[in-house]
C-alpha positions in Angstrom: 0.0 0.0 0.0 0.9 3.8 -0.9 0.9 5.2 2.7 1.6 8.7 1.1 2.4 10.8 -1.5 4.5 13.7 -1.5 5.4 16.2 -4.1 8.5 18.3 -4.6 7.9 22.1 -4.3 7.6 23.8 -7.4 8.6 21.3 -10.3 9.1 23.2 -13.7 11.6 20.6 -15.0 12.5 17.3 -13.1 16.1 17.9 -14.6 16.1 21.4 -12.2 15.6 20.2 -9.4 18.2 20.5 -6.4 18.7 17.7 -4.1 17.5 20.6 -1.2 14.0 20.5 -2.7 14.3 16.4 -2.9 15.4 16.6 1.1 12.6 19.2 2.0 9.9 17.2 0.5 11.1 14.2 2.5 11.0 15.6 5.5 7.7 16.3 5.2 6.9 12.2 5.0 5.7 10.9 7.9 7.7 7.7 8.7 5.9 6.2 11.2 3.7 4.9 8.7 6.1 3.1 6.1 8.5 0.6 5.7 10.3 2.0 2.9 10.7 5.2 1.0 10.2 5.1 -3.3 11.7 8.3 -4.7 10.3 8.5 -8.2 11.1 11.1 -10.9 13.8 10.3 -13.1 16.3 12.7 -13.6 15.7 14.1 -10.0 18.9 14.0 -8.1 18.2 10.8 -6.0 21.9 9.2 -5.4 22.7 12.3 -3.1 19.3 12.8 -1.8 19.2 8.9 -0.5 22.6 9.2 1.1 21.8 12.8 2.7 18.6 11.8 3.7 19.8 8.3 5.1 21.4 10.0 8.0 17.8 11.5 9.2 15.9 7.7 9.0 16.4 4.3 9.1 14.0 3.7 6.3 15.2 2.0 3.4 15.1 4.6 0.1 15.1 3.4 -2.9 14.8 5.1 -6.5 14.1 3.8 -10.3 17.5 5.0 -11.2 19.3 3.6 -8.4 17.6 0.0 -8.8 18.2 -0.1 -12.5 22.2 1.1 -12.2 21.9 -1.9 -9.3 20.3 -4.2 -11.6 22.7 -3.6 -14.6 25.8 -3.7 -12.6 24.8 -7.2 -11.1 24.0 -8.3 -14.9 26.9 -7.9 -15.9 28.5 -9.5 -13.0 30.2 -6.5 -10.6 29.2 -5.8 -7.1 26.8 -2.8 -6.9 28.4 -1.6 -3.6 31.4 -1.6 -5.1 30.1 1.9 -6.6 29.3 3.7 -3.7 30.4 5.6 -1.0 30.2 3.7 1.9 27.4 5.7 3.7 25.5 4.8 0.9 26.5 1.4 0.7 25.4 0.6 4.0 21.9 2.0 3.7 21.4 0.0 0.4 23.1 -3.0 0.9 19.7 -4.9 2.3 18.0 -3.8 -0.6 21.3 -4.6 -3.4 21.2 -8.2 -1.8 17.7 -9.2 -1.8 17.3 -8.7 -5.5 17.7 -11.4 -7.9 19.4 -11.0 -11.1 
């Protein structure tokens, strides 16, 4: 289930978006309620928002472009971790291993 729905402030262009705007409307997401967090809007700054925003929850977040780069890297047989930094590695690495190829 969709526990809720929040939109960036302002949107003209996903491409011009700032990863302040991506943290702002995140904070406004009450956690209590979910189990994860899907950031959707491709081209939005997600990699930095996830690892910024990582240090305010222990939610798991997860975006299209980070699961596809995920999913392509373990296609063609590297370790997805192996890409990033390790903040980011250890909020993601639950989510990198319990895909399937």
């Amino acid at each position: 289930d969709v526990a809720q729905v929040i939109a960036v402030a302002g949107v003209v262009s996903v491409y011009d978006v700032e990863v302040g705007a991506v943290l702002d409307a995140l904070r406004q997401l009450d956690l209590s309620r979910t189990e994860a967090v899907l950031l959707t809007g491709t081209g939005m700054p997600t990699f930095h928002a996830i690892e910024s925003f990582g240090d305010e929850t222990s939610q798991p977040l997860i975006s299209p472009n980070f699961a596809a780069g995920a999913w392509v890297l373990k296609r063609i047989g590297a370790d997805p971790s192996a890409a990033m930094s390790s903040a980011l590695r250890s909020r993601m690495g639950r989510l990198i291993s319990a895909t399937n190829g």
